[in-house]
C-alpha positions as CSV (number, residue, x, y, z in Angstrom):
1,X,213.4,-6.6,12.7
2,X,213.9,-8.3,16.0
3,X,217.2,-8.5,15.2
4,X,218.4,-5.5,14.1
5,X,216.7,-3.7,17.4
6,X,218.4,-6.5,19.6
7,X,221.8,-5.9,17.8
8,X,221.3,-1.7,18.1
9,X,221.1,-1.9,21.4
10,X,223.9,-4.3,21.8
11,X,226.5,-3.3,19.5
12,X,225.4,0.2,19.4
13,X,224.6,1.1,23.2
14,X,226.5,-1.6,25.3
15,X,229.6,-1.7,23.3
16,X,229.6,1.5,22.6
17,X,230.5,0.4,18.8
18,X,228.9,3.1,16.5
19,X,230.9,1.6,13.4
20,X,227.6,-0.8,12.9
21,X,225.7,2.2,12.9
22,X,225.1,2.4,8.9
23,X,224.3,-1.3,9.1
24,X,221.3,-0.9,11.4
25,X,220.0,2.4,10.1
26,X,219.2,4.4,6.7
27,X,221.2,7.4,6.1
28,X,217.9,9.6,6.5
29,X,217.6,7.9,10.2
30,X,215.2,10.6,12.7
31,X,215.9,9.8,16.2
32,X,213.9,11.5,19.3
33,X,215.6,10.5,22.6
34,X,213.7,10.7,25.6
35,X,216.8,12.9,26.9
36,X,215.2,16.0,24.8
37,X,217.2,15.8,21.6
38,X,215.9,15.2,17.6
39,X,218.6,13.8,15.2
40,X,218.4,13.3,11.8
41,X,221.3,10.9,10.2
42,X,224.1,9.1,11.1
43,X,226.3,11.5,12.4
44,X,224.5,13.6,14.5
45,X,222.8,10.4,15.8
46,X,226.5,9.0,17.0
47,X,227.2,12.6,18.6
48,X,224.0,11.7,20.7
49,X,225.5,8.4,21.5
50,X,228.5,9.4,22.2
51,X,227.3,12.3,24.6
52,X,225.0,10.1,26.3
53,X,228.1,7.2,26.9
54,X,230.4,10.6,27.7
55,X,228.1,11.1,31.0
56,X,227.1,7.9,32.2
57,X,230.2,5.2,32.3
58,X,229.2,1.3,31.5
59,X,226.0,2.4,29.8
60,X,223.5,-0.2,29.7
61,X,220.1,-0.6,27.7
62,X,218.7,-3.9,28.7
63,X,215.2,-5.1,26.6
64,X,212.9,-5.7,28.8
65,X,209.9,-6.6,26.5
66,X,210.2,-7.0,22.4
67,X,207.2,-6.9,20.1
68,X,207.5,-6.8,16.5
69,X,204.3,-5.8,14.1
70,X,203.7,-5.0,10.4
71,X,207.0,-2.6,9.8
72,X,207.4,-1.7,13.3
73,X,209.2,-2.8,16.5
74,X,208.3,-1.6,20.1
75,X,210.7,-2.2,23.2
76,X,210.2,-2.1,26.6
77,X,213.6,-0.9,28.3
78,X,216.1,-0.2,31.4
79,X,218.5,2.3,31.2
80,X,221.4,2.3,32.9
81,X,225.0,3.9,33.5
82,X,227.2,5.4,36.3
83,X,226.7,9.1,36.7
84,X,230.5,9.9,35.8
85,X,229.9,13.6,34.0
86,X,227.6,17.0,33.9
87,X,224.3,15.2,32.8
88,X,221.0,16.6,32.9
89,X,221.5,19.5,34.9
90,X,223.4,17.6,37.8
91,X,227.3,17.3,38.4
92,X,228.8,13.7,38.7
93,X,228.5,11.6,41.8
94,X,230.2,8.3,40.2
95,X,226.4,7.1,41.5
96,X,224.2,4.3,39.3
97,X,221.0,5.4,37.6
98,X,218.8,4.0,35.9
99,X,215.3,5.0,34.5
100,X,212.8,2.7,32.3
101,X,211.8,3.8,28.8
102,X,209.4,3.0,26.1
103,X,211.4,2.6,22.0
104,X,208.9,2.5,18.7
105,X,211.2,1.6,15.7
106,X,210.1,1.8,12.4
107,X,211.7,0.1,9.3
108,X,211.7,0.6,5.9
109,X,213.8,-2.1,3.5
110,X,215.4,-3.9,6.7
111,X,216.9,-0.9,8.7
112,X,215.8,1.5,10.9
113,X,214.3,4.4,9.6
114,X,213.0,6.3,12.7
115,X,213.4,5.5,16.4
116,X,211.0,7.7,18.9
117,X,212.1,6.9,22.6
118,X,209.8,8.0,25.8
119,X,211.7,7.4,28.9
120,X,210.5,8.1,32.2
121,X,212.6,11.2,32.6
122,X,210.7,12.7,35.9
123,X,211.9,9.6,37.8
124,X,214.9,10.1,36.3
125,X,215.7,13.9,37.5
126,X,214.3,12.8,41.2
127,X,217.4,10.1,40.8
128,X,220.1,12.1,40.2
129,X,218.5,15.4,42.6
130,X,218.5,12.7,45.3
131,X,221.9,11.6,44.6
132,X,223.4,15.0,44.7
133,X,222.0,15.6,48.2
């Protein structure tokens, strides 16, 4: 399970490389970013991705801490990306953000089934408020 959350957010995130996407999660798939959004599947979870990489250029999610138990993994994360688009509410200020996050990954026959991600979001919007001073 380790492995699979290691290689989501490596192949998936940093790269940018949604073609591994069916390889790392079931077709049913329920995602709940920290960002607001629910997805359910494959395709409206790569819109996500693909929105999130849209707004923030060199997007980074670095694992912080890793924990695997019973059918679930739980990650301790950094975010990361360059502020280059309309995100959150702010225009773009080609600044670096970054917030920390919390990632509970369930499994069920070796891929992900659901992911639920708390980030800290209010440190977040005080980032990008700052940087549009």
């Amino acid at each position: 399970m380790k492995t699979v959350v290691q290689k989501f957010y490596a192949d998936v995130w940093n790269k940018h490389d949604k073609s591994v996407i069916p390889y790392l999660l079931r077709p049913d798939f329920t995602f709940r970013g920290s960002l607001g959004p629910t997805k359910t599947g494959h395709a409206e979870f790569a819109e996500y991705v693909d929105f999130v990489h849209q707004a923030l250029g060199a997007y980074q999610c670095d694992i912080l801490d890793l924990v695997a138990e019973g059918r679930q993994c739980f990650a301790r994360m950094r975010f990361s990306g360059t502020h280059r688009a309309d995100f959150m509410g702010f225009k773009p200020t080609g600044k670096q953000v970054e917030w920390l996050g919390a990632a509970l990954f369930s499994f069920q026959d070796g891929l992900v089934a659901d992911l639920w991600v708390l980030g800290d979001v209010h440190g977040l919007l005080q980032l990008l408020a700052r940087n549009n001073e």
